[in-house]
Phi, psi and omega in degrees: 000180162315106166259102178303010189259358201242011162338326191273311166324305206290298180320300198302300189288337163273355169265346159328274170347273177333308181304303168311300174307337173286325169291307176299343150303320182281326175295299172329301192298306184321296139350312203269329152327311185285313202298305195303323165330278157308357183246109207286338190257156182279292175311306193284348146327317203259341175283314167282325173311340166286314183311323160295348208299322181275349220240010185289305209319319185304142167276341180273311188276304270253329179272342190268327183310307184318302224293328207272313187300339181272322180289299179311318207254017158270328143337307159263001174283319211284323188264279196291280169352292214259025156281320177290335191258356157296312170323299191289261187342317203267340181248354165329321167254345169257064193304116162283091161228197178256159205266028188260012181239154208294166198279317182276321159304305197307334212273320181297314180304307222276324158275340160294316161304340159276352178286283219321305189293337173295298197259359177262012148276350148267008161297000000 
């Protein structure tokens, strides 16, 4: 049980802890920076950052996940988005799909597979 004489021990050891657990949190941020760096795709940015989602929970993580997750989807609006819609002006009247389906399905198929392809890694 609680030995009150020992009140001081307990005190000691638990600002021990607090010290480790500060570290070990600056090491995670730290980590979760070098990785994000390295990684070049928008999506797969945004995929580790979900493996992080629970560590969201931490008052030290929880604004640097956000800010990298605000960065990634900002990231992808501004490049990869707005490559499909460069992609979409330029073959919008000329659709590459094949030419034995009616002319207004093929325009259609050939957009939806290009949404799909925009919006389903967040999906």
């Amino acid at each position: 049980m609680f030995d009150r004489f020992k009140q001081e021990q307990f005190k000691n050891i638990l600002s021990d802890f607090d010290q480790y657990k500060d570290k070990l949190e600056d090491n995670i941020v730290q980590a979760i920076k070098t990785q994000f760096v390295s990684v070049r795709s928008s999506i797969e940015k945004f995929k580790m950052l979900e493996k992080f989602n629970s560590l969201r929970d931490k008052k030290v993580l929880k604004g640097k996940i956000d800010d990298n997750i605000n960065e990634v989807l900002s990231s992808y609006r501004n490049k990869e988005l707005s490559n499909y819609e460069d992609i979409f002006h330029k073959y919008k009247d000329n659709v590459p799909v094949n030419d034995t389906i009616p002319k207004y399905a093929r325009k259609l198929i050939w957009a939806f597979q290009l949404y799909n392809r925009g919006y389903a890694p967040f999906a």
